[in-house]
Structure formats: structure tokens, C-alpha cells
FIPA-454633 format. One record per residue (C-alpha): x, y, z. Coordinates in pm, whole numbers, plus 32768, in hexadecimal, padded with zeros to 4 digits. Example, Ala and Ser with C-alpha at 12.3 -4.5 7.8 and 13.67 -1.06 7.14 Angstrom:
! residues 2
84CE7E3E830C
85577F9682CA
! end
This chain:
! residues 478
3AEF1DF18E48
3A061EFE8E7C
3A791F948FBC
3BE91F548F39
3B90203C8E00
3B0621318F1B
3BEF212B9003
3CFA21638F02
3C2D229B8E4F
3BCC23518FF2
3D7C23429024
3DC423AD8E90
3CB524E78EF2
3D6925349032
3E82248990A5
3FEF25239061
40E924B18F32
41A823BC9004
4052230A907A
3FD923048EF3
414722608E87
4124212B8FCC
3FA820AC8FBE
3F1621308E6F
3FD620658D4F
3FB91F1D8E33
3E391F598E91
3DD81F978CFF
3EA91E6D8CA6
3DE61DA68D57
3F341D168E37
3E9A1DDA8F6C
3D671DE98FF3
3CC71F3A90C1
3BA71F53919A
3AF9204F9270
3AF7204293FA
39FC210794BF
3928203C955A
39961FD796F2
39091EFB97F7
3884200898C6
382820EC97B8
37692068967F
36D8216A95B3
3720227B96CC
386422AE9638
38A72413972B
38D022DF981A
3A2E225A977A
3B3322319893
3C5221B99789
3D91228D97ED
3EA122FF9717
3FCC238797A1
40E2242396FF
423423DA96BE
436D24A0968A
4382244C950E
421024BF94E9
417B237794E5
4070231495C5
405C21BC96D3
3EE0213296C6
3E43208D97C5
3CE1200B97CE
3BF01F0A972A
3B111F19961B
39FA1E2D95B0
392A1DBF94A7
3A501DED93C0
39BC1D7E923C
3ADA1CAB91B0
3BF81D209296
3CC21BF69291
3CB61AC591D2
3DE01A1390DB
3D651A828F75
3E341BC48FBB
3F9B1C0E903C
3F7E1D3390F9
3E2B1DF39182
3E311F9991AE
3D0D1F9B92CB
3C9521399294
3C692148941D
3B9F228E94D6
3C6422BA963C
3C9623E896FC
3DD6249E9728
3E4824E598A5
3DB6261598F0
3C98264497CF
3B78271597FF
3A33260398A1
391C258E9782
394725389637
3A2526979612
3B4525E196BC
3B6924B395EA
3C5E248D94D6
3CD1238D93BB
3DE7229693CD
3E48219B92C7
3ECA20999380
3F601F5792BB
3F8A1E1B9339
40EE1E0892E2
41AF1F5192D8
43161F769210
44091FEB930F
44D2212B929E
45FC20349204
44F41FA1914B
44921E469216
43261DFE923A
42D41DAD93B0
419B1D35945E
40B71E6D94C1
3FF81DEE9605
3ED71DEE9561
3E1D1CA095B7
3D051C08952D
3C951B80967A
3B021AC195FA
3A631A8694EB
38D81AD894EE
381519C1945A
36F21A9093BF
359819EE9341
35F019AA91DA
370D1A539140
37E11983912F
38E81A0F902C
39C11AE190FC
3A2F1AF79232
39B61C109333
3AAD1C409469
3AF51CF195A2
3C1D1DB69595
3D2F1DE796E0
3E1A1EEE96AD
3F541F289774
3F4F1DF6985E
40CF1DE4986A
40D31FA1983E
416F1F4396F0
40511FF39628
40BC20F0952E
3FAE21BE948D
3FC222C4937D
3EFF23EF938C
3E28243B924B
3DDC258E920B
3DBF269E9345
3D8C262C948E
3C40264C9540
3B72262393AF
3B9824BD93A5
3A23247793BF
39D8257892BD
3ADD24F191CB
3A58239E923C
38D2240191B8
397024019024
399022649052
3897222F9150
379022E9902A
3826221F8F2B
381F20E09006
366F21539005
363521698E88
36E920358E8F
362E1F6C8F96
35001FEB8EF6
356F1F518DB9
35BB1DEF8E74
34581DF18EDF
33C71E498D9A
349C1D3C8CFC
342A1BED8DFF
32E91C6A8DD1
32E11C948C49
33881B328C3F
32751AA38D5B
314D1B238C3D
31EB1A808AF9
320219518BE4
307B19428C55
304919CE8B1B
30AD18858A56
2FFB17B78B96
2ECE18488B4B
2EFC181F89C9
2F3816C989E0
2E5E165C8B27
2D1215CA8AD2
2C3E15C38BFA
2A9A15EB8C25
29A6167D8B09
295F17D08AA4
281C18408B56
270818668A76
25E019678A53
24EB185F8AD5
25B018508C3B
25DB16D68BCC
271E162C8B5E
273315138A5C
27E413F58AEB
27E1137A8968
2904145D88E6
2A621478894D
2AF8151C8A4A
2B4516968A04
2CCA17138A2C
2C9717DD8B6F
2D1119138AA7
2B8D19188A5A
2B4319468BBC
2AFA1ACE8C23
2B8E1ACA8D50
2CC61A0B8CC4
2CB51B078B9C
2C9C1C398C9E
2DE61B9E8D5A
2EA61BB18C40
2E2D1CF28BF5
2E7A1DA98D4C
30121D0C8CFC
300A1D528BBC
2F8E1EE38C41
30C61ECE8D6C
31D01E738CBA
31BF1F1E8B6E
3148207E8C14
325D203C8D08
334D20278BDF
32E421378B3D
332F21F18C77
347C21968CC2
34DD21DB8B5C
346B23368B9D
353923598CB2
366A22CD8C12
360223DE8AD0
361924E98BE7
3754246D8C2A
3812247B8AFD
377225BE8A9C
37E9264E8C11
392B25DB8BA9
394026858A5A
386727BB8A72
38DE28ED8AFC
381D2A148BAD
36CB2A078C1C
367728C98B3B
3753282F8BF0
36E2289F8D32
359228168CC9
35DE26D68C75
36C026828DB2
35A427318E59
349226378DC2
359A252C8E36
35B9255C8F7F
341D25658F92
33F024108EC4
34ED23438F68
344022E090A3
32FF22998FE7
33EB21DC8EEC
348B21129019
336420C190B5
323320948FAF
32CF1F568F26
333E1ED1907C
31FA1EEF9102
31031EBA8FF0
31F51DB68F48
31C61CC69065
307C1CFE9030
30731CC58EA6
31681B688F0B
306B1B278FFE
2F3C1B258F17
303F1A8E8E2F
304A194F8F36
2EC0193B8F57
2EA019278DD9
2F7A17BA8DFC
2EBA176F8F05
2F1616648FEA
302C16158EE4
30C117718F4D
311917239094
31E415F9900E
336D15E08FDA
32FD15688E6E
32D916B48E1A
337E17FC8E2F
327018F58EA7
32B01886902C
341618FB8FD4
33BF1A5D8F56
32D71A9C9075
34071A41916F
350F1B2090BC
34261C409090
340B1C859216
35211CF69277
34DF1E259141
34061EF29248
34F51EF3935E
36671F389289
36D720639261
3614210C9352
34A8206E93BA
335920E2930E
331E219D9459
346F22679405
341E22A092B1
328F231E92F5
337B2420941C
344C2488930B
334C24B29220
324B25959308
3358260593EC
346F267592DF
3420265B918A
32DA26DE9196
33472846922A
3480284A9176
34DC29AA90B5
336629F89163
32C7290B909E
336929378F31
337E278A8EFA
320A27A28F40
31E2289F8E52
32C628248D33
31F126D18D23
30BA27AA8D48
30D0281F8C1A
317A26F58B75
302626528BE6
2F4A276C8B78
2FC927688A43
2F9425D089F0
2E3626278A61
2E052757896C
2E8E266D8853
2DC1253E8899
2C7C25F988CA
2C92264A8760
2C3024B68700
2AFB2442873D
2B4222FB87BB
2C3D237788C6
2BB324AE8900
2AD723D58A57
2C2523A38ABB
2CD124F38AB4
2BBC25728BB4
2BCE246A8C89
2D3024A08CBC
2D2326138CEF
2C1825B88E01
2D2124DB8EA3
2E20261F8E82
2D1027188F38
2D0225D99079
2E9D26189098
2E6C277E90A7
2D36273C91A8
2E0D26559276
2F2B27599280
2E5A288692D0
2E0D27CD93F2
2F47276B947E
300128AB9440
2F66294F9543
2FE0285C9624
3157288F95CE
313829ED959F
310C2A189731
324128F8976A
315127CB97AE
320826CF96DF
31A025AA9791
303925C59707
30B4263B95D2
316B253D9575
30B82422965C
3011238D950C
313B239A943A
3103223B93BA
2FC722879343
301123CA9297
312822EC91E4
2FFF21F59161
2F2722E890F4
304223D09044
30D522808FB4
2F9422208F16
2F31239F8E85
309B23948DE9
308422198D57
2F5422938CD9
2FE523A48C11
30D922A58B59
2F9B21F58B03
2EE5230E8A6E
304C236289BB
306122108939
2EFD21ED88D1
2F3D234F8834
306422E1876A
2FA9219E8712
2E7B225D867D
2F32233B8592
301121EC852B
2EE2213984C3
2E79226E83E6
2FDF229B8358
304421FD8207
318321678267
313B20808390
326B1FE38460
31B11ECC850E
30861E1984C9
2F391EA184DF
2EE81DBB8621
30111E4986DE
2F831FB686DF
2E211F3B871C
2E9E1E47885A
2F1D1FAF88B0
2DF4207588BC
2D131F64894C
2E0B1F3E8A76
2E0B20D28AB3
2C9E208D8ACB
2CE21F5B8BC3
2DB320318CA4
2CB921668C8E
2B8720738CD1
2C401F818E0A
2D53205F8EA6
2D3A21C58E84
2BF221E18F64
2CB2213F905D
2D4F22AB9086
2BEC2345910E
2C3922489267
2D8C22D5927D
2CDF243492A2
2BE123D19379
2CE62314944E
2DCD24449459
2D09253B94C4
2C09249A958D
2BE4253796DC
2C65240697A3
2DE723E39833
2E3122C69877
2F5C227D9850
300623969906
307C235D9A5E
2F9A23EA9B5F
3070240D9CC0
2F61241C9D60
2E9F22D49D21
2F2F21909D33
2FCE20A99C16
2ECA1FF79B68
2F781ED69B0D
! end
């Protein structure tokens, strides 16, 4: 339903009247399903790569021909009709992603006297995928009999950019997926470990007493400081991605610069916002799993389950690797820096307010610490794109991503924590007075366990060593 609600808002934004009037009342009603179609078998994520043709036609519509794969829900029966939103490349376009444009292509078109008719579009296999198993993922033929017919959305040759609106949205929204299995993997080991009596609670004397019960391993540190790090992941994760979706209601709604700012902010957040819960969620399911021990691993219970379906989070919608390029490579330099700057300050401004409470005030130094390590690691790097050496700019884009995602989560701790404080010292109190406390000791969790994790990042990224760039003149390695 998701990529139906996006396909149908990327061809209300830009496609003509006549395109809003066929797909748009049938894709909201839920009678048709859409999709979006980029990926191809020699291509992947190098989408300049696309050899999908579109050729005109005398009445201005367009025959496809190609194959697409990796299609998320593009054909099943819960649906009558499916508007694939394909990229292809019109005979003649300009080479690179400059030459690709946007097609909605349904699976059964309506003739001019009104007949629908089969659109040679085939659904040709059907990926079986390590869990996820609620929807079918395909690879798409077009054209096989020339019988395509495509309708171009929007301009020719901006497909790709017009394609970036759903493909952002599609982020937030993986992001959210991730955040979700791995919320619902914590309450699960969080009740195991509620209810799971195993060993005794080590006492002072080194020496456990056989004579009383077993403990509930909730007692356990270790089991505690499991549930802990999820507990950190998932909730700072939220508050992230409901950030992001702020931004984007306020992008849609402001005008001017605020607006500018806030789309701005956007566009910087949403790869950290894909990829934060996608990675560090399978690690918070992960930790999850070990809490249940050998139970975890067991049909019996669902944590095996969560750890299957959150995979494939890291690799849709464009792999962590893409993300960390866009991230260092686009967003980072964007309006020379400005994103940068906007949270900057946003940032600076959490720490100026939490420094005035004692008990947070730690906190708000170690975080603006963390800030002056980004602006170490980019003083660093600049250089090296400044003089057009991208390759070892960018070479430890992963990492930058890690150590960006963690300074960033840790901001929505200190905010939380922040916002906790003054709730304890208000009159009027929403939740309970454990709710705001669980807050504050987990900002101190993630401050204690993950945010020195950030220091390696920077050690990693600019130590002297390259080693992963390709030397012509020595030999593979591997």
C-alpha cells in the first residue's frame, strides 16, 4: 500500500490531467496497485546503466521494451490492475542518468474506445527472499510481443529526478519498517526476560547460594545491558524518523526560506534515517535473540522471524553503501554545506539548553566533543575532493555513515533526556514518573556504550592506510 500511495502522489506532482483522471482514483481506492521499477539485471544500484527503451508513437505514446527486477509487489491477485512507475530511456536521450525518463506503464491499458487490453508487461519469476513472506517481489518483462504502451510522466529526460520524491519517501519509510521489527523484537525479549528464571544473582562474596531460587535473568547485567542497547536503537531511531517526517510536513506547508530549511534538513536526515535502523536494528533484534537464548533460535518464538525480515532493510531502496555515497558525496556539500549548518546549530543549541541542568550538563559536552570529531573528520577529507580525488574521499563512506548516524542518534537522546528532565520538574505530568526516568537513564546508556564507538570511526577514516583502493600496479589480494 505504501508504494501504491507513492506512486499515485510522484504522477499527481507531475504527470499531465489525462494521466491523473486513468491511474489516480483506481490506485487511492485501493482497486489498483502501483509500484516503482528501476532496478535491471545488469544494472542494480548503477541506475546510469538502464538499457530500457521507449520509443515513440504517432499518438504520443511510447512502446517499452526491457526488463526490470526486484519489483516489490508487482503482481499478485489482491489487486486488479498494477501501474509499474518504470525509468527507460527514450531513443535518442542524452547517456547517464540525464537520459532517463518516467513511464507509467499499467498492466492492462484501456484502448481509446474504452476496452482494457493486456499491456505486455509480464511477470516472468517470482524471487523467494529469506523471510518476507507477505508479498510478492517479481521480475518484470516489458514488450515481449512489442505490445508495450508506456505513458510519459512529466518531461522527458527528468524521470530519475522526479523518481527521487518516492524513492526518498520509500527511505523514511524503510527506515520506519526497521524501527518497527526491531521495537516489536525488544517487547518480545523483553517479556522473555521478565518471565525467564534462570541462575542466581551474583553476590558480593563472588559465591552463589544454591539455597534460593533462581533469579529472572532480567537480573543478569549483561541480560539487563541487552535490553538496554534495543531499548537505545529503536526508540532513538524513532525519534529520528519522526523528525524527518516533521520536516516533511513543515516543507510542505512553509513557504520561503523556512521552507527551504526544512526540505533542506530532509534531504540530510533521510539516508541516516534509512540506514540507522536497518543497520543497528538488526543489531538491537540480534541482541534481542541472545537475550532468549537458545529458545531464540527456535520456531517457538518470534525473534528468529524479526531477525530474517529485517535484512533485506539495509539493501532496499538503495544499499547502506549508497546511502553513506549520498550522504558524504551529496548531501554533505549540498548549498556548500547549509544542511550541515542548519543541524549545527539545531545541535548547538540542545547543548546550550541542556548545559544549564546539572545532571545533563556531562552530557551536553560530551556531545559537542562528538560534533568537533565530524568537523575533524571533514577537514580532512575536503582537501581530498577539493583537488578531484573522489575515490579517497569517499573510499570510507560507510564509515562516515556510522559515525554521523551515531553523533545524530545521539542528539535525539540528549533531546529526549532534555524534554524528560523539565517533565519531571513540571506540575502537570503526562506519563508516569518511571517513563521519563527510563528516558534519561537510557540517554546515559547510549552516551556510556555507543557514542565512543564514534572515536574508531575517526581513527579508521583518516588513518594513513588505503587499503581498499585499487592499486594497478600490485596484484589482487584476494
Amino acid at each position: 500500500m505504501g508504494l501504491t500511495s507513492g506512486a499515485a502522489h510522484l504522477i499527481a506532482n507531475f504527470g499531465n490531467e489525462a494521466l491523473k483522471q486513468r491511474f489516480i482514483p483506481h490506485m487511492l481506492s485501493g482497486k489498483w496497485g502501483g509500484t516503482m521499477a528501476l532496478t535491471e539485471p545488469q544494472s542494480g544500484s548503477s541506475l546510469s546503466d538502464i538499457v530500457t527503451s521507449a520509443k515513440e508513437t504517432d499518438n504520443g505514446k511510447y512502446h517499452i521494451k526491457g526488463q526490470k527486477i526486484f519489483i516489490s509487489g508487482g503482481d499478485h491477485e489482491a489487486v486488479e490492475n498494477f501501474v509499474h512507475l518504470t525509468l527507460a530511456r527514450i531513443e535518442g536521450a542524452p547517456a547517464g542518468t540525464k537520459g532517463i525518463s518516467l513511464f507509467a506503464v499499467p498492466k492492462f491499458r484501456y484502448d481509446d474506445d474504452g476496452t482494457s487490453v493486456y499491456n505486455d508487461v509480464c511477470a516472468v519469476a517470482d524471487f523467494q527472499k529469506m523471510g518476507q513472506r507477505g508479498y510478492s517481489t517479481v521480475h518484470l518483462v516489458y514488450g515481449e510481443k512489442d505490445d508495450c504502451v508506456g505513458y510519459l510522466v512529466g518531461e522527458p529526460n527528468q524521470g530519475l529526478k522526479y523518481m527521487f520524491q518516492m524513492m526518498n519517501g520509500a527511505r523514511i519509510d524503510v527506515g520506519m519498517t526497521a524501527a518497527s521489527t526491531a521495537t516489536a523484537a525488544y517487547y518480545a525479549s523483553l517479556q522473555y526476560a521478565k518471565e525467564r528464571p534462570q541462575g542466581r544473582k551474583i553476590m558480593n562474596s563472588g559465591k552463589k547460594d544454591v539455597s534460593e531460587g533462581q533469579t529472572l535473568i532480567i537480573n543478569h547485567p549483561d541480560v539487563r545491558r541487552m535490553l538496554m542497547l534495543q531499548k537505545a536503537i529503536v526508540e532513538g531511531a524513532l525519534s529520528l524518523l519522526l523528525e524527518c517526517s516533521k520536516y516533511s510536513d513543515i516543507a510542505h506547508c512553509d513557504v520561503a526560506e523556512a521552507k527551504s530549511n526544512h526540505q533542506l534538513l530532509l534531504e540530510f536526515l533521510t539516508p541516516i534515517a534509512k540506514t540507522y535502523p536497518s543497520e543497528m536494528g538488526r543489531i538491537a533484534i540480534n541482541n534481542g535473540l541472545q537475550v532468549l537464548g537458545g529458545y531464540g533460535y527456535c520456531m517457538d518464538f518470534p525473534l528468529q522471524q524479526y531477525l530474517r525480515d529485517i535484512r533485506i532493510m539495509a539493501i532496499y531502496e538503495g544499499t547502506t553503501g549508497i546511502q553513506s555515497l549520498d550522504l558524504l558525496g551529496r548531501k554533505m556539500p549540498m548549498e556548500n554545506g547549509k544542511a550541515l549548518q542548519l543541524l549545527t546549530t539545531q545541535m548547538t543549541e540542545t547543548i546550550k539548553d541542556a548545559k544549564s541542568y546539572e545532571n545533563l550538563s556531562a552530557y551536553a559536552d560530551i556531545l559537542a566533543g562528538k560534533m568537533g570529531e565530524i568537523q575533524k573528520v571533514l577537514t580532512y577529507l575536503m582537501p581530498y575532493a577539493a583537488k578531484g580525488d573522489f575515490e579517497n574521499y569517499l573510499a570510507d563512506a560507510t564509515i562516515f555513515m556510522e559515525m554521523a548516524s551515531n553523533i545524530v542518534i545521539g542528539h535525539q537522546w540528549l533531546k529526549m533526556a532534555l524534554a524528560a528532565h523539565k517533565a519531571l520538574h513540571s506540575d502537570e505530568k503526562v506519563f508516569e514518573t518511571s517513563f521519563y526516568e527510563s528516558k534519561i537513564q537510557t540517554m546515559k546508556f547510549y552516551f556510556k556504550y555507543e557514542l565512543p564507538k564514534t572515536k574508531a570511526c575517526l581513527e579508521t577514516i583518516m588513518h594513513h592506510d588505503k587499503l581498499t583502493l585499487v592499486d594497478e600496479n600490485k596484484e589482487l589480494i584476494f
